[in-house]
C-alpha positions in Angstrom: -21.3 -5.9 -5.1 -17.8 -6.2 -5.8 -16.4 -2.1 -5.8 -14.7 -2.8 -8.8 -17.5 -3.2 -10.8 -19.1 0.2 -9.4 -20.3 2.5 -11.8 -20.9 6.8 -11.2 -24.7 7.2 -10.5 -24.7 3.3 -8.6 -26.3 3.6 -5.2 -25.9 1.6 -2.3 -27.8 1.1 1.5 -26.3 -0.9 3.8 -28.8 -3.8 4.3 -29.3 -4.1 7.7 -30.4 -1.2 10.4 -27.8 -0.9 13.3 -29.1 0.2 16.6 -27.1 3.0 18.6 -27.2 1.2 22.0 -26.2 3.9 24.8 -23.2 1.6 25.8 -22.0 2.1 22.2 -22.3 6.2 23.0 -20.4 5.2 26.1 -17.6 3.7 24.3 -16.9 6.5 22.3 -17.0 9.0 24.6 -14.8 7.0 26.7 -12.3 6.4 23.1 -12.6 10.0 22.0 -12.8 11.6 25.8 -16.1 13.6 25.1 -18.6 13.5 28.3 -21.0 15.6 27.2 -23.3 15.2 29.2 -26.0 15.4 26.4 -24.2 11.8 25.6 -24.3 10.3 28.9 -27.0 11.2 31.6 -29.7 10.1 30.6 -31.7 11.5 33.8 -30.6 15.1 32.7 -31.7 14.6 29.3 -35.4 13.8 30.3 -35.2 17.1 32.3 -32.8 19.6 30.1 -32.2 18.6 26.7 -34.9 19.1 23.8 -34.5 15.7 22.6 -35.5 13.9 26.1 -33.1 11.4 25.9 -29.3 10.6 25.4 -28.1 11.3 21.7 -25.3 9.6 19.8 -21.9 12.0 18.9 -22.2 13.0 15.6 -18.9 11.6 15.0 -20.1 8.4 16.3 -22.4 8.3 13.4 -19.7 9.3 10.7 -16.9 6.7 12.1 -19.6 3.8 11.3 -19.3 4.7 8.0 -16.6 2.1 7.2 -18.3 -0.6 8.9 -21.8 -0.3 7.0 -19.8 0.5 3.5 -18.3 -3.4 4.1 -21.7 -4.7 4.6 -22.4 -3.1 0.6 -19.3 -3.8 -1.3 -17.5 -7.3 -1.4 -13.4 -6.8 -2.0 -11.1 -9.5 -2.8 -8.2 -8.7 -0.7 -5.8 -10.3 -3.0 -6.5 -7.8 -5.8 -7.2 -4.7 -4.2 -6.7 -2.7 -1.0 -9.6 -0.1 0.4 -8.6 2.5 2.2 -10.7 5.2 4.0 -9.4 9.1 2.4 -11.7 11.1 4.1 -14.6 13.4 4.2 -14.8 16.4 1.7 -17.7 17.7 3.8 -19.8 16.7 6.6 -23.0 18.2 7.9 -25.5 16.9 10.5 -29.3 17.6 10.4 -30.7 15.7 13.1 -29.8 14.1 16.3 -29.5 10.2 16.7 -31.5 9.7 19.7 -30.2 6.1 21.9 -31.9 3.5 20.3 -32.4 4.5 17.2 -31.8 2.8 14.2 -29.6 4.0 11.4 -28.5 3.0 7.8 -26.0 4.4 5.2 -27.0 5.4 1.7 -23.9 5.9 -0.4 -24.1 7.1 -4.0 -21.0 6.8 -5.7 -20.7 10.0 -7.6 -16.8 10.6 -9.1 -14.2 8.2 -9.5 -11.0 9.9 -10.3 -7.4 8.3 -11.0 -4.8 9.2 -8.6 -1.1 8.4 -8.7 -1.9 5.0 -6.0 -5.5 3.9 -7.3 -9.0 5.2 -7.5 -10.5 8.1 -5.7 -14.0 6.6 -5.6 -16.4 9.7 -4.2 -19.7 8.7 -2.7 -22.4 11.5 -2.1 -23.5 9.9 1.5 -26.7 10.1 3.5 -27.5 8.6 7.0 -31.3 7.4 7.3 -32.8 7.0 10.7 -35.8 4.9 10.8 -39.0 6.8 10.9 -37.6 9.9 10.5 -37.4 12.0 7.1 -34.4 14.0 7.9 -31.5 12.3 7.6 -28.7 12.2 10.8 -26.2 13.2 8.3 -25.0 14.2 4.8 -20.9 14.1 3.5 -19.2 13.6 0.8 -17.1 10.2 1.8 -14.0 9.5 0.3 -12.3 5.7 -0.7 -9.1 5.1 -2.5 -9.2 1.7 -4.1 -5.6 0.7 -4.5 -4.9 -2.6 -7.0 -2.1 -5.0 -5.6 
């Protein structure tokens, strides 16, 4: 769907379920520098951590959140530049173990005018399949700037 034609109350889901491989947790531990080990060793995990296994960085999760908007919204670049504004808040609920497989849900619920374009708000949920608690909940934040 084209964000333009977005409406308060539309909801979106990314279509496809993307699986948190552990050398995807490797990667962003070795961008961000966080080697937790609760991220990495997998052996220790079986033996100290409640979840058994290697978990994703919570801010893995969020910092997908551009990629699996673009797979809901189409933008015609010529028209209109997207740009990430932030988070107005952020919680996590439960762990993405390695392996599992997430999707967004993104409920667009304020669009407000700003000097540069639209604030477009979206209440945001991340589903992890087979689970009922989500990984996380935020408030995410696109400005929607016409060229």
């Amino acid at each position: 769907m084209d964000i333009s034609q977005l409406n308060v109350g539309d909801t979106l889901t990314s279509p496809e379920w993307f699986q948190l491989k552990q050398q995807t947790i490797n990667d962003f531990a070795h961008a961000t520098g966080d080697f937790q080990w609760i991220h990495l060793d997998n052996e220790r995990c079986k033996q100290q951590s409640p979840f058994k296994t290697t978990i994703a960085h919570g801010f893995l999760t969020a910092a997908l959140m551009p990629k699996m908007f673009a797979q809901c919204v189409s933008i015609d670049d010529s028209k209109v530049t997207m740009l990430n504004y932030g988070i107005d808040t952020l919680r996590y609920l439960e762990p993405v173990r390695v392996n599992d497989k997430i999707r967004f849900v993104f409920s667009l619920s304020d669009i407000e005018k700003k000097p540069m374009g639209n604030l477009h708000k979206f209440n945001t949920s991340v589903e992890i399949e087979g689970r009922e608690k989500p990984a996380l909940i935020g408030d995410f934040l696109m400005l929607v700037i016409a060229k």
